[in-house]
Structures are given as C-alpha cells and as structure tokens.
C-alpha positions, 0 to 999 in steps of 0.5 A: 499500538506505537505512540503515535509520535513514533509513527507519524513520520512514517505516515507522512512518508507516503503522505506526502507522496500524495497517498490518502490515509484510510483510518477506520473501515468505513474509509477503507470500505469506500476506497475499495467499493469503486467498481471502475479504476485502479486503487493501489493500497500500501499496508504501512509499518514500523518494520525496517523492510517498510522504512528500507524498501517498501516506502521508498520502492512504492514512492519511486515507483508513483515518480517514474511510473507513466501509467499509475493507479487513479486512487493511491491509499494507505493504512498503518499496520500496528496503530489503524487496526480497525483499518487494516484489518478490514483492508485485509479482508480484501486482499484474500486469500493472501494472509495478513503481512505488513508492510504489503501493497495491493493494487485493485482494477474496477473493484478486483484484486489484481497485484500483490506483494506480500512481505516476503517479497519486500525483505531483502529487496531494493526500493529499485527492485520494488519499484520494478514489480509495482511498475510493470504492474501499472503498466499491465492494470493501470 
C-alpha cells in the first residue's frame, strides 16, 4: 500500500471530476449490480500512465462527451484492494491491469481499455476511445 498522503492527490483527480470512490467490495458490489444504465469504472494508480494519460483522457472525455455514462466510479489499485480486487471480478475475462477503465450498460460489460492501450497514449487519444464508446452505450 502507498501511504495515503501520497495517493490522495491522485484520487482527488477524478474526484473532483465528479467520479464516486468505490473503497470496499460491497460499494463496488452496488455500483455494478445495477441492471439498467451505464456505470464507467476507472481502475486508479500511482503509475506514470494513469497521471500522463488515463486520468487526464478519462476527465476529457466526461468535459467534451455529449453523451456520458449515468454512474462515474473509481477504485485505487494499490491502497483499496479489497476494492479492486472485487471490481476486478467484473471486468473478465480481461486480466487485472491498472490503471484501466470499464464502461458497464444494464449490468453488463460493454468497453474496456486495458493498460496497454493507455501507455504510450495521449489523454486526447484516450479520450477519443472512451467517447465513441458513450456514444455507442451511453
């Protein structure tokens, strides 16, 4: 676990973007259980991917988008791991990877971007992919 102090900035990134924290497995347990909507997940990190692209891709995304997800949430990889892990059990069959964003619609997985598809990658080109998926689920 990072000391908290360490993290807290980082959280506060997509909080104050207006994205729920999920911190046990029972927030992230009824944050995914909804059977109707839309509920994007961003999987948080300390990594330098998350800071230089998935943080800032995802919160351009949510400003320019026309159509969004109803429910946004997040967990922190590395400091809620009882979080994650369960939130992790949702996104099969992809394999855990951090930072990484789920997009659900009525209860069921519909978009994903893994880890790999966030390094080496622009906020602008993340913001791209998460946008022409709110336009196709949202």
């Amino acid at each position: 676990m990072y000391p908290e102090q360490i993290v807290t900035p980082m959280r506060e990134e997509l909080a104050s973007a207006g994205f729920q924290e999920l911190r046990t497995a029972d927030d992230v347990d009824q944050a995914l259980n909804l059977k109707e909507g839309t509920t994007l997940v961003v999987v948080n990190s300390v990594c330098g991917c998350a800071a230089g692209s998935a943080r800032p891709g995802v919160k351009m995304a949510i400003e320019k988008a026309s159509r969004k997800p109803l429910h946004l949430t997040t967990v922190f990889a590395g400091n809620d791991a009882e979080a994650t892990a369960q939130a992790r059990k949702y996104f099969a069959p992809y394999p855990p990877s951090s930072p990484a964003m789920a997009l659900f619609k009525d209860g069921k997985l519909v978009h994903f971007i893994e880890r790999h598809h966030i390094e080496g990658r622009t906020p602008q080109m993340i913001a791209e992919n998460l946008i022409m998926a709110f336009d196709q689920y949202c």
